[in-house]
C-alpha positions as CSV (number, residue, x, y, z in Angstrom):
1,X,-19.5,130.2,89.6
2,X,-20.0,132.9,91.9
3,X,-23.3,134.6,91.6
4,X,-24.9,137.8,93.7
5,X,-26.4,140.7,92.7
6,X,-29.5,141.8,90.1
7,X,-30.7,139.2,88.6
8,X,-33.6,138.0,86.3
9,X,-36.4,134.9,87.6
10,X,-37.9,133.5,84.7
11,X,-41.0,131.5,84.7
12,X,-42.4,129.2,82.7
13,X,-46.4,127.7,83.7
14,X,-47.2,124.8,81.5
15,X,-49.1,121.1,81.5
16,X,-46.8,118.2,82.6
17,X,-48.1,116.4,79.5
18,X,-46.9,119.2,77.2
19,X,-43.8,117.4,74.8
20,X,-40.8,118.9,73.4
21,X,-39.9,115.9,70.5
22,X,-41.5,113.3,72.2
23,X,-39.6,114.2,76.0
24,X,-41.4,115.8,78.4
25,X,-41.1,119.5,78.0
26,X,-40.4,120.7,81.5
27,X,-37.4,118.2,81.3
28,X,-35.9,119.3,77.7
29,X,-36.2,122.9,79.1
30,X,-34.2,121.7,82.3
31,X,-31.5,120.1,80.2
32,X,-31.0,123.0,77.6
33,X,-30.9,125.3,80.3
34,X,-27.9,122.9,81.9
35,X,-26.6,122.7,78.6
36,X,-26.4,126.8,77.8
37,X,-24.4,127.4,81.2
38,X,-27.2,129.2,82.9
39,X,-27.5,129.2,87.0
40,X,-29.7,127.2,88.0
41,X,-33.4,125.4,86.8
42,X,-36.4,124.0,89.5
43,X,-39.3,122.8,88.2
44,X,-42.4,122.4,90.4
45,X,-45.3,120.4,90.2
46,X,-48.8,121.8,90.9
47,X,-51.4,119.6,93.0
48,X,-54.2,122.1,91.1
49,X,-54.5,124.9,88.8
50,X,-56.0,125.8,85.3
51,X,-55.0,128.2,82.5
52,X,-55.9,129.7,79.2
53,X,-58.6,127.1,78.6
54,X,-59.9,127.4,82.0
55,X,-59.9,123.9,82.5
56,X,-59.3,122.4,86.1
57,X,-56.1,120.1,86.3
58,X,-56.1,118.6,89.8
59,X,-54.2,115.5,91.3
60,X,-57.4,114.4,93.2
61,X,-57.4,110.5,92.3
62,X,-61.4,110.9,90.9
63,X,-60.3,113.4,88.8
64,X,-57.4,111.3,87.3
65,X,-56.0,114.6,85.8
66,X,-52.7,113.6,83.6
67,X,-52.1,117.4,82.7
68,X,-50.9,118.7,86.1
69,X,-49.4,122.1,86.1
70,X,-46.0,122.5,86.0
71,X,-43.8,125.7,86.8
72,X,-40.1,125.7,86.0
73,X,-38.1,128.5,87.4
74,X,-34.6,129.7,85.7
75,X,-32.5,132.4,87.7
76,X,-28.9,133.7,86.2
77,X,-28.5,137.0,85.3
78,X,-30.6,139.3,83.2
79,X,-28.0,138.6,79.8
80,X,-28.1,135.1,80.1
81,X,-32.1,135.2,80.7
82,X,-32.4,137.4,77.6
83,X,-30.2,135.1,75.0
84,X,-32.2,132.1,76.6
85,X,-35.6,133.9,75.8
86,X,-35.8,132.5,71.7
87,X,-35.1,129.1,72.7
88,X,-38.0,129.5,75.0
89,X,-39.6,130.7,72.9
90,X,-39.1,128.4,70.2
91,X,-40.0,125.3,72.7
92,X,-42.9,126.5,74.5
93,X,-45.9,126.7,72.1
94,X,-48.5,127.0,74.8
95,X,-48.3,128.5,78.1
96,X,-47.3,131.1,80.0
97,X,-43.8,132.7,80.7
98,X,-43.2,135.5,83.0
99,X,-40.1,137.5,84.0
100,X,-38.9,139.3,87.3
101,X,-36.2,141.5,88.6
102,X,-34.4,139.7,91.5
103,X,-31.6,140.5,94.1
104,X,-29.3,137.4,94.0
105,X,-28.4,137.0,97.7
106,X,-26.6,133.6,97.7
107,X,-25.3,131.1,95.2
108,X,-23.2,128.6,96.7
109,X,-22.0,125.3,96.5
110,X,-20.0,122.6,98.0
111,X,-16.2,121.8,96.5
112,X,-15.8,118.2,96.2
């Protein structure tokens, strides 16, 4: 699908142990995403950060964090970002979720 222009980047800051009926909840956001058609999903993993509670998640071994942060990024354009908002919003009971205005450049892929 051919994809330039205005866009919407929407982000979504959570723990990696965070659960969406019993599956990981970064990966049941990736797969409805997939599954409503939109663009494109990445989710990163964060070696240290903290949140609402302030608490310190780290992947240093002699912390032996389990909660790392996780970010998951979902680009398409600004109507499908806006019907996928209530399903976020449904899913994600703590966390944070931002959106941005972005200029799609390039969107390509390989035939084949």
């Amino acid at each position: 699908m051919p994809l330039q222009g205005p866009g919407k980047l929407l982000s979504v800051y959570l723990g990696e142990s965070d659960k969406w009926h019993h599956q990981p909840l970064y990966m049941a956001i990736v797969e409805r995403a997939r599954r409503e058609g939109l663009a494109g999903a990445t989710v990163i993993r964060g070696d240290a950060g903290f949140g609402a509670h302030s608490r310190v998640h780290t992947a240093n071994l002699l912390a032996l964090s389990a909660d790392l942060p996780i970010v998951i990024q979902l680009v398409d354009t600004a109507e499908r970002i806006e019907a996928f908002r209530p399903i976020l919003d449904e899913m994600v009971q703590e966390g944070l979720v931002t959106l941005q205005d972005v200029e799609i450049v390039s969107y390509r892929h390989r035939k084949g």
